[in-house]
Every structure is written in C-alpha cells, then in structure tokens.
N, C-alpha and C positions, 0 to 999 in steps of 0.2 A: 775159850777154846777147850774141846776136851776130847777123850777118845771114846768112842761107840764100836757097836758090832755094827758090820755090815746091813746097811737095811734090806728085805726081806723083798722087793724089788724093784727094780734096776735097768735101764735100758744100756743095754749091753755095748751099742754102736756108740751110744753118747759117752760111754766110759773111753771104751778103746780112741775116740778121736782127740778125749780130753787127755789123754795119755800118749796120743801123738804129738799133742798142743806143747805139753813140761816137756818132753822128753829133745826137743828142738830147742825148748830152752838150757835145760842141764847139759844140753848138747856143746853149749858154747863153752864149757872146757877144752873141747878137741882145737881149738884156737886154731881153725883153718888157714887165718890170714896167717901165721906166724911163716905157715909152712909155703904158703902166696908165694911169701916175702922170700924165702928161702930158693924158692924154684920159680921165678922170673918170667920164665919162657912156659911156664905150663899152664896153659889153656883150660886145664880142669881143674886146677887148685885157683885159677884167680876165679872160675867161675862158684869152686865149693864157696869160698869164702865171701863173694858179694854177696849169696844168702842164706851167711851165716852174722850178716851186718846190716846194719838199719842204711837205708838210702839218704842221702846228705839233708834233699826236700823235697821234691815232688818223684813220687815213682813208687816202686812196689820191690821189694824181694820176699823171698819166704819168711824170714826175719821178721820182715817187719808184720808177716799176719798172726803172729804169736797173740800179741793183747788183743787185737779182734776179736779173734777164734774165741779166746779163755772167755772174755765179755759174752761173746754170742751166746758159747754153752751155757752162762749162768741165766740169759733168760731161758734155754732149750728145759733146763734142769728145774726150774718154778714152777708148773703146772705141777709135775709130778710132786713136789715140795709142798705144795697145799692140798693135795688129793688126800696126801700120806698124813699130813698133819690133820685136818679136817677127821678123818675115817678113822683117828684116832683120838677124836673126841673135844679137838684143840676149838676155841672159840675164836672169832675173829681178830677182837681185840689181843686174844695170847698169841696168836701167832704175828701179828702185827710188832705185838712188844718184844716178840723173838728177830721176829726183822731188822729191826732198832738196834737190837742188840748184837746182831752178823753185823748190821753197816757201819757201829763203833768198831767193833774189832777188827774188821778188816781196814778200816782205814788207823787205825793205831799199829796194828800189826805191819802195814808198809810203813809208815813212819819210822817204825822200828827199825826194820832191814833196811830200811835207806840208813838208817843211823849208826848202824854197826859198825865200829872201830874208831866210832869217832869222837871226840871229847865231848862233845853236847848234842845235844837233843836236835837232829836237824828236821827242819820243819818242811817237809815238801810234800806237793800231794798230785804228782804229775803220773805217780809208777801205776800198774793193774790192779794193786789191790788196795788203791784208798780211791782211784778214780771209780771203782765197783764200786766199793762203798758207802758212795758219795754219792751215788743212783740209785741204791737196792733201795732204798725205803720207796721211791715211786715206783721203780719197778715192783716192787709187791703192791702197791696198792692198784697199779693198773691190770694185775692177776688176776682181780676181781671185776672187771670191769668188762664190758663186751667186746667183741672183735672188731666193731667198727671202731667203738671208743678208742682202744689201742692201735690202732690202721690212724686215726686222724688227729693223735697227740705222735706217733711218727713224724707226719706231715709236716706240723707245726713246727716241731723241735727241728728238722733239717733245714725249713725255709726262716722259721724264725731265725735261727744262725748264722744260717745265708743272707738275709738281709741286715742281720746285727754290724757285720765284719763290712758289709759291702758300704754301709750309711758310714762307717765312724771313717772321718778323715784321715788323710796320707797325711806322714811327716813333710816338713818344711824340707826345704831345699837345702839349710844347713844343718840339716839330721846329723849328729854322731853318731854314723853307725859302730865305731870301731868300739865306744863305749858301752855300747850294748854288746860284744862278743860278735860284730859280723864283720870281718877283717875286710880291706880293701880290694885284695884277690879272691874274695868270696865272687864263685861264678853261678851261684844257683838263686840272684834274685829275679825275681818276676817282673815284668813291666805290663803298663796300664792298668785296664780293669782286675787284674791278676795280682795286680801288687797288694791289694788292700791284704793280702794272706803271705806274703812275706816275715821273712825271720826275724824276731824281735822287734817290729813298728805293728804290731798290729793290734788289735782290740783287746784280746784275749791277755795281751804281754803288759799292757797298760794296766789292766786287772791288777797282773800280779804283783806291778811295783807299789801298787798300796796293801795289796793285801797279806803276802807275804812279809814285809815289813810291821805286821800286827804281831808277830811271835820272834820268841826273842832270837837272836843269829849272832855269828861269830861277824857277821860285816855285815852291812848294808845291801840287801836284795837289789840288781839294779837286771839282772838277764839271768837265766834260765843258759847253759852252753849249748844245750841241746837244741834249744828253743821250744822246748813243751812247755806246756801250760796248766794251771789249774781247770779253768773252764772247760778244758776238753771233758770232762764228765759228763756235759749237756748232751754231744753226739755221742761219747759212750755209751750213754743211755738209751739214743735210740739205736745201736747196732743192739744192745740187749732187746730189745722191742722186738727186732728179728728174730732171734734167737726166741723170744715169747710165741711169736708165731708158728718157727717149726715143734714149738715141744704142745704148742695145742694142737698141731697137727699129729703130731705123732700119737700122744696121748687118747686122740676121740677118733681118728681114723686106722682100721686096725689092717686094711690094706696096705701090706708093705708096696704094693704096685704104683698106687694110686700116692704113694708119700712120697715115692722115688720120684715121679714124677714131677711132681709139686716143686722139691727139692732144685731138680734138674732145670726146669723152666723160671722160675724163681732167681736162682740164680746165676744163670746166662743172662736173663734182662737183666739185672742188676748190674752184670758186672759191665753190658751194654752200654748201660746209663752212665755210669761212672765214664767209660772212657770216653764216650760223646761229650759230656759235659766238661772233661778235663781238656779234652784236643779243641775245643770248638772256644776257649779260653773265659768259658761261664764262672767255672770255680776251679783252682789245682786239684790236684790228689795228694794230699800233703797227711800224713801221719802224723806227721810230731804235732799239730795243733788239731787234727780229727776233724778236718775239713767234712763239710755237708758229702763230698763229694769222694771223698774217703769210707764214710759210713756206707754210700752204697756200691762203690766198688770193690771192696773187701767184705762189704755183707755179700757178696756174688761169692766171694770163693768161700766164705763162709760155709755155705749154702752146698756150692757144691763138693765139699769136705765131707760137709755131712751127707750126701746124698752117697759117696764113694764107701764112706763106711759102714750106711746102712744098705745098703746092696752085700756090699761081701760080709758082713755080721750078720744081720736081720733074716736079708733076703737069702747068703749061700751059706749059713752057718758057721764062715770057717772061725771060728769063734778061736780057737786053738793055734790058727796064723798069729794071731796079735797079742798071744801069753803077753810078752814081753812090755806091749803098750797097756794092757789090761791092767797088770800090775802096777803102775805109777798113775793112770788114771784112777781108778781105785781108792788113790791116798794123794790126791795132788795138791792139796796143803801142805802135806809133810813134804814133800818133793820139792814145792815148793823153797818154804824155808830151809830143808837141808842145801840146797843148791845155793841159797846165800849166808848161809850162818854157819855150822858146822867143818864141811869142804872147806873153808877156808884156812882152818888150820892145818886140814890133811894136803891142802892145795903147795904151798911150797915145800913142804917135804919130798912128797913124791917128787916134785917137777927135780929138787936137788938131785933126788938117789938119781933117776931116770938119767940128770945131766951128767953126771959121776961113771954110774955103772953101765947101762945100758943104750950108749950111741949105737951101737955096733948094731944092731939088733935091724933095724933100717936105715941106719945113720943121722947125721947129726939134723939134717934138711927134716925130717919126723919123729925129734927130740920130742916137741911138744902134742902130737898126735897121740903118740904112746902112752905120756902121763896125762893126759887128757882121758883114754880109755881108761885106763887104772882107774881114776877118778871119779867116773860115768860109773864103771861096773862098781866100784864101793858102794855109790849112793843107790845101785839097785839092788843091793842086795840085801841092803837095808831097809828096802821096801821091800820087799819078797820076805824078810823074817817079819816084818811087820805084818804082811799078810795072812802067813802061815800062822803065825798069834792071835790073828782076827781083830788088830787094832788101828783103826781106822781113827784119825783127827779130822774133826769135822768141825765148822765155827757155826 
C-alpha cells in the first residue's frame, strides 16, 4: 500500500457515490439504535436505525447495500484501471502481477482490521475487503475478455451457486442448531426449497468448518455468529461483473443520455428479478451468504445509485453539492481503515467527555449522536487535510 498523487483522470460520479458508499459506513458512529433505544415511541429513530443495521436474514436495508455498492464500484473502477495502466506503457503480464498484488493486500489488510485489538491473528475472510480480494485476480483477467465472455461467466457463477446450495442436502432432523449459534427462538429460518440457504446448515457454512480450521485460532471454528461465509466471494464476484459492465459503459459510450438510461433500465429489471425470485420462494435475498438472488437484487440498486449520481455529477454538474462525498471518495482506503483502526482510540474518550460534559446540549436520549458527530467530523477532516496535501493511498 502506498500514497500517490491524484490520477490525472477520474470519473467524477463514481468518486462521489464511492464516497457515499464510506461515508454510510463511518456513519455508524452516530449509533442511531442507541438513541432507538432511548426514545421507544419514535417512529423515525427506530426507522434511522433499521438502516443503519444489517437485517437478521432475508431482506434489505440501506446498511446492508454498503459491501455491494463498494464490490460494484471496484469492477465500475477496472476498465479505467487498465486503459490508464496500458496508455502508460504497463504490459499485460505487469499489470496482472500488479493485480496479484491489490488481491494480497487487500485480503491481509482485512485480516488485519478484523484482528485489531485482539491477541492473535484472527483468520476470517467474510469482511469487503478480503472477499474483493479473493475475486480481483478474475475479475482482472475477465477485463480482458469480451462482453459476451463476461455476460456468460455472470451467468454461470449465479446458476452455478444456485444449483451448488440447492443439490447439497438439508440437515438431519436431529440438527444441533443451537451448537451452530442458531438459538431456538431464532424466528427467521426458512422452510422447504428455501431452507437449503438457511443460517449455519448450509453449503457454504460446511466449507468453513474445514477450512477455517486450517489457520491456527484461539478455539475451534464451529459457526460464523453472523452466519457469513467465506465462499460468498463466488457471488461477490459476480456483483463486481456488474459493476465491470457499467464502467465499460461508461468508459466507451460518451453519451451521458444514453448511460443513464442503461443505468436506469438495468437496474429496475434487476431489482425486478430479485424480488420475483425471492417472493415466488426460488431463492431468498439473504446478504450475509450473497445468495444468487441478492447479487441481483442489490446489483439493481446498485445500478440505480449509479444512475442517480451520474445524472446530478455528469449530467447537471453539480459537482460542488457532493464536496463533502467527494472528499472520502477520493481516499476510501484511508477512510476506510481510519474508521476501524485509529477512531478507536478517539472513540471512548470523546464518547466519556460527551457523557460528563455535554448531556445538556440535546440531552441524555442524544448522548451518543453527538459523539458520534464529533467522531465523523474528526475523521473528515483528516481526509480533507489529506486532500489538500494531495495524498491519496491507493493499494
């Protein structure tokens, strides 16, 4: 990892939405549920705070299209990645060997922030930036490849998965679920053809109990609490494939009319598909395992993220509304890791002074709102002197 100047150019729309993307996640300082929790009866904090939190299993909140989105942008962001390397003289094999070398790093580098503060090296590879990782070497080489090739290694990868999860048998009837982490008051399992994608019996979770078990741990690998998985990189992969298709669109078609469009119709059927295939009880929409049918219902809003931000960037300039997003777009590595590494130590202090000095301010009910903003404006500002210095980390 190291820092660079700014490259010389830039799609403008794909910075600001990537900087929508962090800034949703550094966002979850403002700890909205705390304040939920505090005012009962209010209708617009239990709503801030459902999406500002991942949904149990099957469903959608804003929250949860954070790893999407990021996924999407880094195939949107590859075309231009090899135009710029290529034009600068880079040969296949170097930029290949460069690729190699983003998809160590980034999957070390979550390894890492997952590990921070903790005695040993914890080995998980479920978070955004080891499951990117864990795809970018395909995804660069499918860079190179034609628009059908890439249209019909999507295909595969969402049916092949679909039918992976759908063949491997259900547990027996004396399943321990509760030894897996799925309590008995657990209300969100699936039945029938629906269950083969339930929480910790499923294909993906069998995986991990051999293979996370190959690096050394503080106990014995037996569930995930979340119930993510490693394998989710398969469909991560192909939501990046998305993201490969808007940035060759954007890249070779210079009508912004004709992109918006694309955008727009793209991902209405998308998000179409998803939900027909999720009500009609084909496959769920299950995030924490990146169900086939998650890929295409969050590649729809995907889609139309980027359509909403290339309209007001691209199409009405207002390039100057979205300083604020531009700036942590810009540097969303950095943003990244300050939002788990750093913040951390500024995190209980402030939260103390804030609980000490400053109830009064909105009272006790938006203790944590307060330091939460505190929080949010430190780490932007931090990014804005980084700007202003022209130091940009880039892996």
């Amino acid at each position: 990892m190291k820092a660079n100047l700014l490259p010389t150019t830039r799609n403008t729309a794909v910075d600001v939405f990537r900087g929508f993307v962090m800034f949703l996640m550094m966002a979850e300082v403002l700890k909205f549920h705390k304040v939920a929790e505090a005012l009962p009866n209010s209708s617009f904090w239990q709503f801030m705070a459902f999406h500002q939190s991942h949904v149990p299993w099957v469903g959608c909140s804003l929250h949860d299209l954070i790893q999407p989105s990021f996924s999407f942008l880094v195939g949107v962001a590859l075309p231009f990645s090899i135009a710029s390397r290529i034009k600068k003289g880079g040969t296949f094999w170097q930029i290949f060997l460069h690729a190699l070398k983003r998809s160590l790093i980034l999957i070390l580098l979550g390894v890492f922030l997952r590990s921070f503060g903790r005695e040993m090296t914890y080995w998980t590879f479920e978070d955004t930036l080891t499951q990117i990782g864990l795809g970018y070497p395909f995804l660069f080489l499918l860079g190179f490849r034609s628009k059908r090739f890439q249209f019909a290694t999507f295909i595969v990868l969402v049916i092949g998965y679909f039918v992976a999860f759908a063949l491997y048998p259900l547990p027996n009837a004396g399943f321990d679920y509760a030894a897996v982490g799925v309590p008995s008051d657990w209300t969100h399992d699936l039945s029938g053809f629906a269950s083969h994608w339930n929480k910790n019996s499923n294909l993906a979770w069998v995986f991990d109990t051999w293979f996370m078990n190959l690096f050394p741990r503080e106990n014995f690998f037996t569930h995930n609490g979340g119930g993510y998985v490693t394998l989710s990189f398969i469909p991560t992969l192909a939501t990046m494939i998305l993201g490969l298709f808007a940035g060759n669109w954007l890249r070779e078609e210079k009508d912004n009319r004709t992109n918006l469009k694309r955008f727009l119709i793209t991902g209405m059927a998308l998000l179409a598909v998803g939900f027909l295939l999720d009500i009609m009880g084909i496959c769920p929409n299950v995030k924490r395992i990146w169900t086939p049918t998650w890929v295409i219902f969050s590649g729809g809003w995907c889609f139309l993220l980027l359509a909403l931000f290339h309209f007001m960037v691209d199409m009405k300039g207002k390039t100057n509304w979205f300083y604020f997003l531009n700036i942590i777009g810009l540097n969303s590595i950095a943003a990244y890791v300050l939002a788990h590494t750093i913040i951390s130590f500024v995190d209980e202090n402030v939260r103390i002074n804030i609980s000490q000095n400053y109830n009064l301010i909105l009272g006790t009910e938006y203790r944590t709102l307060i330091s939460g903003f505190v929080i949010l404006l430190f780490e932007w500002l931090i990014l804005r002197w980084m700007f202003k210095k022209k130091v940009f980390v880039k892996i």
